[in-house]
Gaussian input, Z-matrix of N, CA and C with variables (Angstrom, degrees):
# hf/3-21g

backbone

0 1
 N
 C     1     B1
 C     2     B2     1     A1
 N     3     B3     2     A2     1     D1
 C     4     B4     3     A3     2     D2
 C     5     B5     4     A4     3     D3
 N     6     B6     5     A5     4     D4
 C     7     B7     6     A6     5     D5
 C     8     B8     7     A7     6     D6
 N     9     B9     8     A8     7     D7
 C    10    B10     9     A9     8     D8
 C    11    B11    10    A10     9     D9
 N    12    B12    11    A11    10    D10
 C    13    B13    12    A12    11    D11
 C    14    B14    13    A13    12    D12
 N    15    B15    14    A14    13    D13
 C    16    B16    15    A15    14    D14
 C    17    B17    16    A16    15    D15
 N    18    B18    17    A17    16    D16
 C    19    B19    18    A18    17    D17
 C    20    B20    19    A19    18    D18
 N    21    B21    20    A20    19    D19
 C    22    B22    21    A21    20    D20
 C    23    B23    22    A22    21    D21
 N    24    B24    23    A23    22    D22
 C    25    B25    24    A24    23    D23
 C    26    B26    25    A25    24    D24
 N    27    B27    26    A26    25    D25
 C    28    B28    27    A27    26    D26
 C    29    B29    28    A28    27    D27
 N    30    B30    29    A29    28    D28
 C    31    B31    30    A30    29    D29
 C    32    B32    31    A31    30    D30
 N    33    B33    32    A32    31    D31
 C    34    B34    33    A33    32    D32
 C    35    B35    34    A34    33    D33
 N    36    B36    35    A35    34    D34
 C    37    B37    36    A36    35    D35
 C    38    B38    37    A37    36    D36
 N    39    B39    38    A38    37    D37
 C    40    B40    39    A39    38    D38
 C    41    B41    40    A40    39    D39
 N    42    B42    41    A41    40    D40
 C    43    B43    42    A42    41    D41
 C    44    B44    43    A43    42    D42
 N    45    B45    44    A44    43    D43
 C    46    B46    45    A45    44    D44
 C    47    B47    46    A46    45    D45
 N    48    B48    47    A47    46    D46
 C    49    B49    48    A48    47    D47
 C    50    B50    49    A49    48    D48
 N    51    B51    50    A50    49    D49
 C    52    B52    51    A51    50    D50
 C    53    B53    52    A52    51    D51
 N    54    B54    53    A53    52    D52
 C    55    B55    54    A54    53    D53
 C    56    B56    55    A55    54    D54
 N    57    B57    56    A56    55    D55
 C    58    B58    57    A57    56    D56
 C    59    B59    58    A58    57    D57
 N    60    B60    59    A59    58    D58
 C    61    B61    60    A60    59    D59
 C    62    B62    61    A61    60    D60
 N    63    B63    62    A62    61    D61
 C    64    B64    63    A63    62    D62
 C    65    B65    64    A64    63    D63
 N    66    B66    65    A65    64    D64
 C    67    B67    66    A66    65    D65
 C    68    B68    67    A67    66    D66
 N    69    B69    68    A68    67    D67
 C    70    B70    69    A69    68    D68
 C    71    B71    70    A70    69    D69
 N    72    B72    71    A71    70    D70
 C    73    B73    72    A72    71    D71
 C    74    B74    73    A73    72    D72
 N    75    B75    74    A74    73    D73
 C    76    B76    75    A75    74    D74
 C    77    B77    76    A76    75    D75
 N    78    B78    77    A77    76    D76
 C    79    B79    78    A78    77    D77
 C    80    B80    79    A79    78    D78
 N    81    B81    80    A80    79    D79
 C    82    B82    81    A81    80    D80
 C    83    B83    82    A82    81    D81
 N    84    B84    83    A83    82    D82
 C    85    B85    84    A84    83    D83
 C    86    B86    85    A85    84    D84
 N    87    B87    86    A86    85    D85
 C    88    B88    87    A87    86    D86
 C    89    B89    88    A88    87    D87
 N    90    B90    89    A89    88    D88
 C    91    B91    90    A90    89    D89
 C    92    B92    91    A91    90    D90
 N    93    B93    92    A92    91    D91
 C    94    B94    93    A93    92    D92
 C    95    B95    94    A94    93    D93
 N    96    B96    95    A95    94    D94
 C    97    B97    96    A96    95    D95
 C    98    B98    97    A97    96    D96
 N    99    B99    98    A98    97    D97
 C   100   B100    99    A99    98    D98
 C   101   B101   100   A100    99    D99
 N   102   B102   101   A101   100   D100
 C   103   B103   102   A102   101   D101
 C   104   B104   103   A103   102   D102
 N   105   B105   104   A104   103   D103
 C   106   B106   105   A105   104   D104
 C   107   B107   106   A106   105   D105
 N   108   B108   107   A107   106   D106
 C   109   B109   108   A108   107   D107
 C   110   B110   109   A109   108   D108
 N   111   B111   110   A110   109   D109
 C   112   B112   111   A111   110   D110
 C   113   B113   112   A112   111   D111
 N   114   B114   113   A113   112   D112
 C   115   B115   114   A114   113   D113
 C   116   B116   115   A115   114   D114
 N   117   B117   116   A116   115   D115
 C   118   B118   117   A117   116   D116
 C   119   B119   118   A118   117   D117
 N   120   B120   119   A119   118   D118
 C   121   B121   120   A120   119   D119
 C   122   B122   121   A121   120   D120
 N   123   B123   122   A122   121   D121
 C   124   B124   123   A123   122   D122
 C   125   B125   124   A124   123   D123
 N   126   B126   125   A125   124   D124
 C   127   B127   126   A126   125   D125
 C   128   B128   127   A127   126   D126
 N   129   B129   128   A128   127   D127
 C   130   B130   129   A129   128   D128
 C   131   B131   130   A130   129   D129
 N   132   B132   131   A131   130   D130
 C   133   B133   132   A132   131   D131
 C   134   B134   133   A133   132   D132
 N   135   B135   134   A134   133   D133
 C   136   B136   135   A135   134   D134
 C   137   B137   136   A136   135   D135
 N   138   B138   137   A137   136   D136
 C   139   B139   138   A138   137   D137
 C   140   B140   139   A139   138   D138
 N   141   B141   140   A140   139   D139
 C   142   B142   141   A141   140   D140
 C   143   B143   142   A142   141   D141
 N   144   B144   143   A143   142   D142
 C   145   B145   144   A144   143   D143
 C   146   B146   145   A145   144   D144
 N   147   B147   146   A146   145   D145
 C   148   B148   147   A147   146   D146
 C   149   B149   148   A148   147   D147
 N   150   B150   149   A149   148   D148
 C   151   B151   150   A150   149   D149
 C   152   B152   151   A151   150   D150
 N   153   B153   152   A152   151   D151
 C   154   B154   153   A153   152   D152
 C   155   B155   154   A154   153   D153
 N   156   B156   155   A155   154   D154
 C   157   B157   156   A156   155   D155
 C   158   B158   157   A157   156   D156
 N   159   B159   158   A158   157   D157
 C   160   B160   159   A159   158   D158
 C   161   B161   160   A160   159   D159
 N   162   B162   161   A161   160   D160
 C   163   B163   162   A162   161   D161
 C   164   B164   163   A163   162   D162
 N   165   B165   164   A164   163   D163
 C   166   B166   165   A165   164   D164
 C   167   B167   166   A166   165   D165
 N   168   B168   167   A167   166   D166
 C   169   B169   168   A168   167   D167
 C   170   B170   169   A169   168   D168
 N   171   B171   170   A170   169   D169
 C   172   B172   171   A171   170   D170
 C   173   B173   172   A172   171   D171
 N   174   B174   173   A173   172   D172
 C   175   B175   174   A174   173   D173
 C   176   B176   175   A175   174   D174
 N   177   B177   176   A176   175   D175
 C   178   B178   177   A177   176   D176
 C   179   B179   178   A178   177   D177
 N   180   B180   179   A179   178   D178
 C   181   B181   180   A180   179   D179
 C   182   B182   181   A181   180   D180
 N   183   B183   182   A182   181   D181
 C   184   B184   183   A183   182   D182
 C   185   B185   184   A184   183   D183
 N   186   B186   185   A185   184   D184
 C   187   B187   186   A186   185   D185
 C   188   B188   187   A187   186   D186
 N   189   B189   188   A188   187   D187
 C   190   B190   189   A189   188   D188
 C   191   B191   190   A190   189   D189
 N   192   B192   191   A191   190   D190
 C   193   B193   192   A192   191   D191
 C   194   B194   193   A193   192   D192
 N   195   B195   194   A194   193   D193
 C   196   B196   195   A195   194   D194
 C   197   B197   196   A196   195   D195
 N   198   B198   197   A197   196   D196
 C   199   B199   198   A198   197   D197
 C   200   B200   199   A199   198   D198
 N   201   B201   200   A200   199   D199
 C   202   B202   201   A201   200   D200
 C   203   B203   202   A202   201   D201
 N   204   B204   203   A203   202   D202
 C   205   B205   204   A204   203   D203
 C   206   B206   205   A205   204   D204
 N   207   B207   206   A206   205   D205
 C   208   B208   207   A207   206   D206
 C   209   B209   208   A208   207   D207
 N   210   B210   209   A209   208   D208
 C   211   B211   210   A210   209   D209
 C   212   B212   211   A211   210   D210
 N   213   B213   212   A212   211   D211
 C   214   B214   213   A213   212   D212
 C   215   B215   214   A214   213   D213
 N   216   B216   215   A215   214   D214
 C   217   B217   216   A216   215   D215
 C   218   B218   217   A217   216   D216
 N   219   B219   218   A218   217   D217
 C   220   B220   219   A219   218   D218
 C   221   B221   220   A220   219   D219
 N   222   B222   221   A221   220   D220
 C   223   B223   222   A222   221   D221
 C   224   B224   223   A223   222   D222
 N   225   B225   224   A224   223   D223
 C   226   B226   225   A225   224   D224
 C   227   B227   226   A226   225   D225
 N   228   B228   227   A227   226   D226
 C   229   B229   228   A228   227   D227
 C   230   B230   229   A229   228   D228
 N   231   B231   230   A230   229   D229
 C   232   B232   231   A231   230   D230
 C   233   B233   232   A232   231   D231
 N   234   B234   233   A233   232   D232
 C   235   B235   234   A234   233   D233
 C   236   B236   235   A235   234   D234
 N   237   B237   236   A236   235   D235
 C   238   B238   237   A237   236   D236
 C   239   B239   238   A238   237   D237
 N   240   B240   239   A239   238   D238
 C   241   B241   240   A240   239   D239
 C   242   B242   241   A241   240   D240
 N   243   B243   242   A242   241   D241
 C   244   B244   243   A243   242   D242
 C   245   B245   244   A244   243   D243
 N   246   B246   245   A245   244   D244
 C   247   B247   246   A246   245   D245
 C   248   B248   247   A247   246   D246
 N   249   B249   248   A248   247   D247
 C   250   B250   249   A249   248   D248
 C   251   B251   250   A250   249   D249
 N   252   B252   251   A251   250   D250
 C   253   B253   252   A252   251   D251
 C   254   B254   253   A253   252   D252
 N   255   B255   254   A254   253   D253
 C   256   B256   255   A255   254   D254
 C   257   B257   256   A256   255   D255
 N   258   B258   257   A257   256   D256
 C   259   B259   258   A258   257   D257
 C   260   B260   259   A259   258   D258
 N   261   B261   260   A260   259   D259
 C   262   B262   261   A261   260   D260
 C   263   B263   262   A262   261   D261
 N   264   B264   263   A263   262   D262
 C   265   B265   264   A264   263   D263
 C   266   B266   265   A265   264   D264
 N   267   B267   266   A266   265   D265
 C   268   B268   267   A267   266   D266
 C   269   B269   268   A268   267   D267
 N   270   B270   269   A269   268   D268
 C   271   B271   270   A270   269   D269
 C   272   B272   271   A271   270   D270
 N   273   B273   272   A272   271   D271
 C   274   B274   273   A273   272   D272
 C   275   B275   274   A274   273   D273
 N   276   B276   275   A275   274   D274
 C   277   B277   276   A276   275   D275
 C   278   B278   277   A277   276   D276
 N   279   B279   278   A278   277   D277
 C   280   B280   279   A279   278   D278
 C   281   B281   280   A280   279   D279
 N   282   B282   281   A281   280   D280
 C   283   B283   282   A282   281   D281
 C   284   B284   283   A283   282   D282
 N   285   B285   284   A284   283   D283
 C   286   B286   285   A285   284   D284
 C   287   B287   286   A286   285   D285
 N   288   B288   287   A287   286   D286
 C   289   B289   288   A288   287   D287
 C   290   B290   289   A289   288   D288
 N   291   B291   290   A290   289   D289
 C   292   B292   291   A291   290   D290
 C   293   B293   292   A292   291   D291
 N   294   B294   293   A293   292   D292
 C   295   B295   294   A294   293   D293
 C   296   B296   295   A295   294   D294
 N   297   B297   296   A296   295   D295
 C   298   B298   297   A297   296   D296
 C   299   B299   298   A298   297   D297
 N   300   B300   299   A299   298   D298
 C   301   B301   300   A300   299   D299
 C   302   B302   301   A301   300   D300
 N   303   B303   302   A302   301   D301
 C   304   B304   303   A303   302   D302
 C   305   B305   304   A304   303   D303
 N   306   B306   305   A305   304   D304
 C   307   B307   306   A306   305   D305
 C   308   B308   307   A307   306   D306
 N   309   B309   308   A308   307   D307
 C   310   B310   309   A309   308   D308
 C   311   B311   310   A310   309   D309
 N   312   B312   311   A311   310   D310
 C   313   B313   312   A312   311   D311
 C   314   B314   313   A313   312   D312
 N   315   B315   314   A314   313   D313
 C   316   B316   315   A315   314   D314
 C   317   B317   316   A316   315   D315

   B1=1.4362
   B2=1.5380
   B3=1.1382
   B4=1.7178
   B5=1.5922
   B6=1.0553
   B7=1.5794
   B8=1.3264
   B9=1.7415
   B10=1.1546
   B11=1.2689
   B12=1.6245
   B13=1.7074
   B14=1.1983
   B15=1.4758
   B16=1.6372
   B17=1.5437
   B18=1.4466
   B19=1.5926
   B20=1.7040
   B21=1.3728
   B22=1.4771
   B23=1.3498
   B24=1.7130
   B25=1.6347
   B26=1.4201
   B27=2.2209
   B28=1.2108
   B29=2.1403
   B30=1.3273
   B31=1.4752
   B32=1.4796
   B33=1.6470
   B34=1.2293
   B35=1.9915
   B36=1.6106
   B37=1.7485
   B38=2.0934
   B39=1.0016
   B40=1.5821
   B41=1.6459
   B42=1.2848
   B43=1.5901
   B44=1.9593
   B45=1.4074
   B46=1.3065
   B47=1.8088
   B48=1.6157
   B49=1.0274
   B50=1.2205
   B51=1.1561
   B52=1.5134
   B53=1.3404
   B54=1.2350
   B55=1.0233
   B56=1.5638
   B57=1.2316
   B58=1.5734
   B59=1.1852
   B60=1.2527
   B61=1.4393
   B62=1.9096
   B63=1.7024
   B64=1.4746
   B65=1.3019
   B66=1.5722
   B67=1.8168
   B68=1.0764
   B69=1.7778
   B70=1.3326
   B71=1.6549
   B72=1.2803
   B73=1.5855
   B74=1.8409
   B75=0.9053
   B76=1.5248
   B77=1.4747
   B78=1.2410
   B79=1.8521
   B80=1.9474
   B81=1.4308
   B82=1.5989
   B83=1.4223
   B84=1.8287
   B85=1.3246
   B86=1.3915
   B87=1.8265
   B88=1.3457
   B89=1.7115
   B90=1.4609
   B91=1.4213
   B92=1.4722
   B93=1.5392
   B94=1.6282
   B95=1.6812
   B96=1.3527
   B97=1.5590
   B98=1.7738
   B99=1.3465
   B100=2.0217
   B101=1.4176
   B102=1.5142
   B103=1.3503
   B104=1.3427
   B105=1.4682
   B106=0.9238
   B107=1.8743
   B108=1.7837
   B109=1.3493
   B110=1.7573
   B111=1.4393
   B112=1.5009
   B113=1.5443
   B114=1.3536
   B115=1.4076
   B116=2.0309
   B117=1.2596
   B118=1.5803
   B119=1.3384
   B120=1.5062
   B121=1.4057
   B122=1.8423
   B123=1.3327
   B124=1.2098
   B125=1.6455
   B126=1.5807
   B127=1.7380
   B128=1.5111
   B129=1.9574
   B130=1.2653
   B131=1.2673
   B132=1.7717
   B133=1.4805
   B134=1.9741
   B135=1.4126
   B136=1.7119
   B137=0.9313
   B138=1.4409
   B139=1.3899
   B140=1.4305
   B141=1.1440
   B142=1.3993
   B143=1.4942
   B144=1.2490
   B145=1.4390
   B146=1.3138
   B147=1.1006
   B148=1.4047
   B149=1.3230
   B150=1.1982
   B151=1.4876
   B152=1.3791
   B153=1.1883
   B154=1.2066
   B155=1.6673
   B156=1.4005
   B157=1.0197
   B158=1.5144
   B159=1.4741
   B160=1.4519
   B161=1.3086
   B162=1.6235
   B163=1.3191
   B164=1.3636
   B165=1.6044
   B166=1.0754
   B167=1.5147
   B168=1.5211
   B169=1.8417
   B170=1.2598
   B171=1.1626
   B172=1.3160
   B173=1.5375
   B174=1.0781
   B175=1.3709
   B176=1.9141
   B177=1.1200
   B178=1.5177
   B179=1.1805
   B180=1.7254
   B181=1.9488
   B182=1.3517
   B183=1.1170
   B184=1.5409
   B185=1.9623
   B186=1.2976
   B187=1.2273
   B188=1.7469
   B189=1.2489
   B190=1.1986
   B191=1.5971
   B192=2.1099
   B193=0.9443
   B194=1.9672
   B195=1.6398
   B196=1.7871
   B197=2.0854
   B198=1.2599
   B199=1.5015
   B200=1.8132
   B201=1.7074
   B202=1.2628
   B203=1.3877
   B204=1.4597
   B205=1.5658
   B206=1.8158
   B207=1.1270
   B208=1.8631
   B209=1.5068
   B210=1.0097
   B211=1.0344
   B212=1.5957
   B213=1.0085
   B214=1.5355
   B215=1.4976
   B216=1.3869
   B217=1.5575
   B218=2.0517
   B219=1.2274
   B220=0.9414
   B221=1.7014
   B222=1.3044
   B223=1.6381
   B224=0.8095
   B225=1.6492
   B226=1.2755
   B227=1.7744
   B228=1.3583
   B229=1.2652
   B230=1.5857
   B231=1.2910
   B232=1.5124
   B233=1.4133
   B234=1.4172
   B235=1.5227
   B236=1.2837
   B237=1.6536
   B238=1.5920
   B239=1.6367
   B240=1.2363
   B241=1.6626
   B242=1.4539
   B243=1.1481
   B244=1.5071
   B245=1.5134
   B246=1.2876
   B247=1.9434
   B248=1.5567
   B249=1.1179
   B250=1.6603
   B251=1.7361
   B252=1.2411
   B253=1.5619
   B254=1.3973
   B255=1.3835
   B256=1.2964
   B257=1.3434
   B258=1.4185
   B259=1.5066
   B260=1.4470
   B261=1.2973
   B262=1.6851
   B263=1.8432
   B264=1.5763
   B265=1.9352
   B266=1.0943
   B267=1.3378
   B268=1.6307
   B269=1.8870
   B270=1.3728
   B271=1.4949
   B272=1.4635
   B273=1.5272
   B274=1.2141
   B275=1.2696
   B276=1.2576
   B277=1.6176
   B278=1.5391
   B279=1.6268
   B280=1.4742
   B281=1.9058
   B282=1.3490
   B283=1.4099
   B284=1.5659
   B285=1.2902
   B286=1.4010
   B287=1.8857
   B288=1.0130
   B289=1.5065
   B290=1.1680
   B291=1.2527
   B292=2.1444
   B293=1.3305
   B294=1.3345
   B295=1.6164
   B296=1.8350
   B297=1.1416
   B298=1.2769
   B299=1.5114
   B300=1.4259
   B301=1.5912
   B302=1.6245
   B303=1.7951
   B304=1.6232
   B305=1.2570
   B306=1.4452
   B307=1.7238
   B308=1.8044
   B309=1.1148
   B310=0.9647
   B311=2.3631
   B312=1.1705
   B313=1.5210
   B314=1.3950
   B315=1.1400
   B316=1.9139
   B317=1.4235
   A1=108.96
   A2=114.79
   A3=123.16
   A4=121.29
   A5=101.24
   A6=95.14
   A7=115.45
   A8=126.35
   A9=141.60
   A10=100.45
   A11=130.17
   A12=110.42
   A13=100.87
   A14=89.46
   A15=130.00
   A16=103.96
   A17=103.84
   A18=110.73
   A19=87.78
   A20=119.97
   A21=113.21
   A22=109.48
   A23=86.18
   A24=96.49
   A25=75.06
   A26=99.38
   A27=111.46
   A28=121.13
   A29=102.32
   A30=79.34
   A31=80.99
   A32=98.43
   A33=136.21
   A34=110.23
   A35=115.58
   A36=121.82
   A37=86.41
   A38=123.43
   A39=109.31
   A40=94.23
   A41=105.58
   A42=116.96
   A43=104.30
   A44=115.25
   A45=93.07
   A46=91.82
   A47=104.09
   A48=107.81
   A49=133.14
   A50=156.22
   A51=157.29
   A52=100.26
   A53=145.63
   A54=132.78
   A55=103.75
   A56=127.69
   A57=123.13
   A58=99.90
   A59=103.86
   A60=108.58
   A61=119.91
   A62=96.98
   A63=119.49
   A64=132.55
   A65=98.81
   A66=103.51
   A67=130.18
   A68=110.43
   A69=106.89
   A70=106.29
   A71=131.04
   A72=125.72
   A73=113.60
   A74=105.63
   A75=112.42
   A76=129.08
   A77=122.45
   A78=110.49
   A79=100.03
   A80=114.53
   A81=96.71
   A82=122.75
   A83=103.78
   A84=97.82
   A85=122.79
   A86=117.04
   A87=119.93
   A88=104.26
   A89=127.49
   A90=104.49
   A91=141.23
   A92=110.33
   A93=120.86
   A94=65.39
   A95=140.08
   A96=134.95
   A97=108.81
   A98=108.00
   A99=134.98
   A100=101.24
   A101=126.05
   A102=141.35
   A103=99.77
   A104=148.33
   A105=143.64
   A106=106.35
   A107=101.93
   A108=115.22
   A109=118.35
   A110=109.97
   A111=83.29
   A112=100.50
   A113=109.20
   A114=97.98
   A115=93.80
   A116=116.49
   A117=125.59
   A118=105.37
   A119=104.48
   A120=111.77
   A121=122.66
   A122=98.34
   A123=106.31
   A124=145.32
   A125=82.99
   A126=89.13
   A127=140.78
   A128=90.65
   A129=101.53
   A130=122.18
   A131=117.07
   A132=120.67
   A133=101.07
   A134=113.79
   A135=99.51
   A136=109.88
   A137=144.93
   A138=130.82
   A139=113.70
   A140=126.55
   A141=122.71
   A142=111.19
   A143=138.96
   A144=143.64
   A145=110.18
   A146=120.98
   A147=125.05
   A148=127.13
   A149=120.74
   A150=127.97
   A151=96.70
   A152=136.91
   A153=145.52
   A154=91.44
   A155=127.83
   A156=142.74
   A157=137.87
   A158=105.03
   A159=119.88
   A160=129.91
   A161=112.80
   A162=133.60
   A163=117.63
   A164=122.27
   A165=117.14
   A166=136.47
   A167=90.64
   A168=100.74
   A169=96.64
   A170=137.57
   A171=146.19
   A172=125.96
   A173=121.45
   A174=130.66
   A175=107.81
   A176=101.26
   A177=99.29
   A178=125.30
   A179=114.73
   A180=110.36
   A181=125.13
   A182=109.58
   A183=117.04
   A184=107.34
   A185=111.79
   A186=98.52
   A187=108.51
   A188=124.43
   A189=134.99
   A190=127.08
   A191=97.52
   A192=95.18
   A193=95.03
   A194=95.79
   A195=89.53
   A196=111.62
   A197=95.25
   A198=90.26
   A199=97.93
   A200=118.43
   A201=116.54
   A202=101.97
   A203=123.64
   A204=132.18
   A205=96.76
   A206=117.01
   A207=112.80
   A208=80.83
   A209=160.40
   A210=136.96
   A211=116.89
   A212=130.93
   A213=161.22
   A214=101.70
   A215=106.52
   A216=131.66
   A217=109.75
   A218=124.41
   A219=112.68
   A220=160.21
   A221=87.78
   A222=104.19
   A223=107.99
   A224=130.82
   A225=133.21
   A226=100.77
   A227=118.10
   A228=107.80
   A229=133.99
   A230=120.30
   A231=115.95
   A232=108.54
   A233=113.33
   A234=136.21
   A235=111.79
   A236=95.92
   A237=122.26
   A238=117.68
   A239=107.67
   A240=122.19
   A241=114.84
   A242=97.91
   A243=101.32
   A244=123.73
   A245=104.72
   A246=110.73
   A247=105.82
   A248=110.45
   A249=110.52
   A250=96.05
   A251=126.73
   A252=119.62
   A253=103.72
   A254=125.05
   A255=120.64
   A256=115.58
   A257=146.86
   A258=154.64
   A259=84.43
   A260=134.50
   A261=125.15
   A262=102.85
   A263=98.60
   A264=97.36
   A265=91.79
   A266=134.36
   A267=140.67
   A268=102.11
   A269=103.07
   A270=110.94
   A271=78.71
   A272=141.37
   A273=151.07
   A274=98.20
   A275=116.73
   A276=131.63
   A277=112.98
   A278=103.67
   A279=130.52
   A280=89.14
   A281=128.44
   A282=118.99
   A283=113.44
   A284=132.62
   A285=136.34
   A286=89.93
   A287=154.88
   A288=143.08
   A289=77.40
   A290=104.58
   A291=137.87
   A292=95.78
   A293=115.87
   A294=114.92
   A295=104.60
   A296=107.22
   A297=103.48
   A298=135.62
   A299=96.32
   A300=106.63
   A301=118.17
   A302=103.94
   A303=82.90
   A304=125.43
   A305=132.13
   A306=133.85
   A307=87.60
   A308=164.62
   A309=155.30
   A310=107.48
   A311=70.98
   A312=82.27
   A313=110.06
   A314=114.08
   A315=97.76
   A316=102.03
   D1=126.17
   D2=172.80
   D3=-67.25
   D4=123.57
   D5=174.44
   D6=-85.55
   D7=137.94
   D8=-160.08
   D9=-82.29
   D10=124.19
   D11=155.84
   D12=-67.53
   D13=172.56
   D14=175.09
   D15=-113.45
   D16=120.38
   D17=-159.19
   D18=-129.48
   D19=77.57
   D20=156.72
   D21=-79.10
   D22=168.53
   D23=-170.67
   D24=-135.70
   D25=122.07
   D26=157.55
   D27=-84.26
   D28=166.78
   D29=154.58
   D30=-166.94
   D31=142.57
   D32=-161.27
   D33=-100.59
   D34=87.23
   D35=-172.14
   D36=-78.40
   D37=117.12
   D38=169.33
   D39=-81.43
   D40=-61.33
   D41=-163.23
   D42=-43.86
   D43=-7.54
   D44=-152.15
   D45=-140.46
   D46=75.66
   D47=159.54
   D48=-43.13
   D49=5.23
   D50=161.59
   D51=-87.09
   D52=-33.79
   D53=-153.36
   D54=-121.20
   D55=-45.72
   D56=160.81
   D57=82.51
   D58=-149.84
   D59=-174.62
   D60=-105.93
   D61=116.19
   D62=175.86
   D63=-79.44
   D64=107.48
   D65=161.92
   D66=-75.82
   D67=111.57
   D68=-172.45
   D69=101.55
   D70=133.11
   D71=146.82
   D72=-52.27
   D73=121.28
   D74=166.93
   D75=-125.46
   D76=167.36
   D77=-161.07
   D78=-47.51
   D79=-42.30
   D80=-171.44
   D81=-66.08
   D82=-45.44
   D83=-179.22
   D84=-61.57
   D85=-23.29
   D86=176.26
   D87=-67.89
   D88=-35.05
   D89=153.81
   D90=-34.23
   D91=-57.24
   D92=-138.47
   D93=-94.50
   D94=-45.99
   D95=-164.53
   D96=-51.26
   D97=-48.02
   D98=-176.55
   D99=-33.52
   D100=-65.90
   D101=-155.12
   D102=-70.30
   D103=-41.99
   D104=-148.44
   D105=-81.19
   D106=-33.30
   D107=-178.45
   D108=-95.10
   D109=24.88
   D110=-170.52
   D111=-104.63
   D112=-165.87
   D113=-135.67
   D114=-100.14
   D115=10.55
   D116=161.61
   D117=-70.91
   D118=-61.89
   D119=-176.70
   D120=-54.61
   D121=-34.55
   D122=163.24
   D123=-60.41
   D124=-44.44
   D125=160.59
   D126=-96.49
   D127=6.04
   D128=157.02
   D129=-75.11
   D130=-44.25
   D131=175.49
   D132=-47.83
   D133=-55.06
   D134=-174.06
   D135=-55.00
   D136=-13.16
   D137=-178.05
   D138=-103.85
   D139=-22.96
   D140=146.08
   D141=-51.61
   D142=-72.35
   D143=147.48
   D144=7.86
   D145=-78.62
   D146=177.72
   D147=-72.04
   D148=-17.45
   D149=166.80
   D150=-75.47
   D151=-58.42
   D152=-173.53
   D153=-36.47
   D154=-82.81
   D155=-174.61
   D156=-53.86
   D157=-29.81
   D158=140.17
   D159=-39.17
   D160=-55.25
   D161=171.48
   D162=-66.60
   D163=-2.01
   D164=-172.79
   D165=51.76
   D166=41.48
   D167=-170.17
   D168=-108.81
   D169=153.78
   D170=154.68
   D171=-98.92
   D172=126.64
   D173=-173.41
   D174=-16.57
   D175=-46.10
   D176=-176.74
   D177=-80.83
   D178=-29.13
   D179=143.94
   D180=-53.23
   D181=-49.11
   D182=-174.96
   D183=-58.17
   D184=-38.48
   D185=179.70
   D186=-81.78
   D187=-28.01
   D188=168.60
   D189=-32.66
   D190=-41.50
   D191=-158.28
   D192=-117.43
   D193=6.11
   D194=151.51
   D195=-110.44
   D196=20.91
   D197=154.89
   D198=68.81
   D199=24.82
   D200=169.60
   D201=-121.56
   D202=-170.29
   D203=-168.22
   D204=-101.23
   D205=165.07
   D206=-176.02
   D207=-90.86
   D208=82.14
   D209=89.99
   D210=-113.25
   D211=26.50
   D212=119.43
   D213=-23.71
   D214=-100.50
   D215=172.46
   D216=-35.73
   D217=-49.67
   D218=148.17
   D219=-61.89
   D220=-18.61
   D221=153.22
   D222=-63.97
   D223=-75.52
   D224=-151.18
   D225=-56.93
   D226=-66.28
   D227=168.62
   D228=-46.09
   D229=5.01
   D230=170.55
   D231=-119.90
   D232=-1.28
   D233=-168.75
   D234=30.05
   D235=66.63
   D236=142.94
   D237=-85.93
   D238=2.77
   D239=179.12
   D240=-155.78
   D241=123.98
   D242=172.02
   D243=-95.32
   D244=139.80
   D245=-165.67
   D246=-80.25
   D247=157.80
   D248=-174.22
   D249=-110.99
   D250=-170.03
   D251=-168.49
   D252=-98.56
   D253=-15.17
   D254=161.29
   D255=-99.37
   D256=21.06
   D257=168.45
   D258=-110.26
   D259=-45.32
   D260=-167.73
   D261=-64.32
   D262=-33.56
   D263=-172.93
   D264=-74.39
   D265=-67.40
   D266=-178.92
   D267=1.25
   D268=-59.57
   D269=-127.65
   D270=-98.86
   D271=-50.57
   D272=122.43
   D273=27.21
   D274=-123.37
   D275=141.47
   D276=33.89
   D277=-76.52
   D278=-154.00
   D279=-78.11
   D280=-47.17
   D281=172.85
   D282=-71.11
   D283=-25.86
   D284=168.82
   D285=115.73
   D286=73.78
   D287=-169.22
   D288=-164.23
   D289=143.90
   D290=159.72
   D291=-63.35
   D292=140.03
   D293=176.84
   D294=-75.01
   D295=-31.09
   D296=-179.77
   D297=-84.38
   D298=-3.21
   D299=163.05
   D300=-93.20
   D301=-26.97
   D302=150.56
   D303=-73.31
   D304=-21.82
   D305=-170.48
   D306=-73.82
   D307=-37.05
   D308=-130.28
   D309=-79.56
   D310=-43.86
   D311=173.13
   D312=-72.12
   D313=-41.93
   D314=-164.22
   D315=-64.56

């Protein structure tokens, strides 16, 4: 007879000490998880994306020149991280674009 693994699925909130670390998706973490994917948030990341790329920066200038590691800059673009409104100017900033001419589209 085969023994079955045990295949939990952790997921790791840093920002959100009360809750720590969750076994399993559950109604909260499927909250605080929701916001990161909807579809505002989403077409804000493409337009950072493309500004990025317009400007001819590459993930590893762009993090260079907000003083984080490129895989920083790549989270945020695969939205394994969500930007806060002063990490969104940062990066803003760091490509040369008005934050509010990328917000114009979403």
């Amino acid at each position: 007879m085969k023994a079955e693994a045990n295949h939990s699925t952790y997921i790791l909130f840093w920002d959100n000490p009360v809750l720590g670390l969750l076994k399993e998706p559950n109604r909260h973490s499927a909250a605080l998880m929701k916001s990161i994917h909807t579809e505002r948030y989403s077409t804000l990341i493409r337009a950072l994306i493309a500004c990025r790329k317009e400007k001819g920066l590459s993930q590893t200038e762009l993090a260079r020149r907000v003083g984080r590691p490129q895989s920083y800059i790549s989270k945020v673009e695969n939205a394994e991280r969500r930007l806060d409104v002063v990490e969104f100017l940062e990066i803003c900033e760091a490509i040369g674009v008005e934050g509010g001419e990328v917000m114009r589209g979403v």
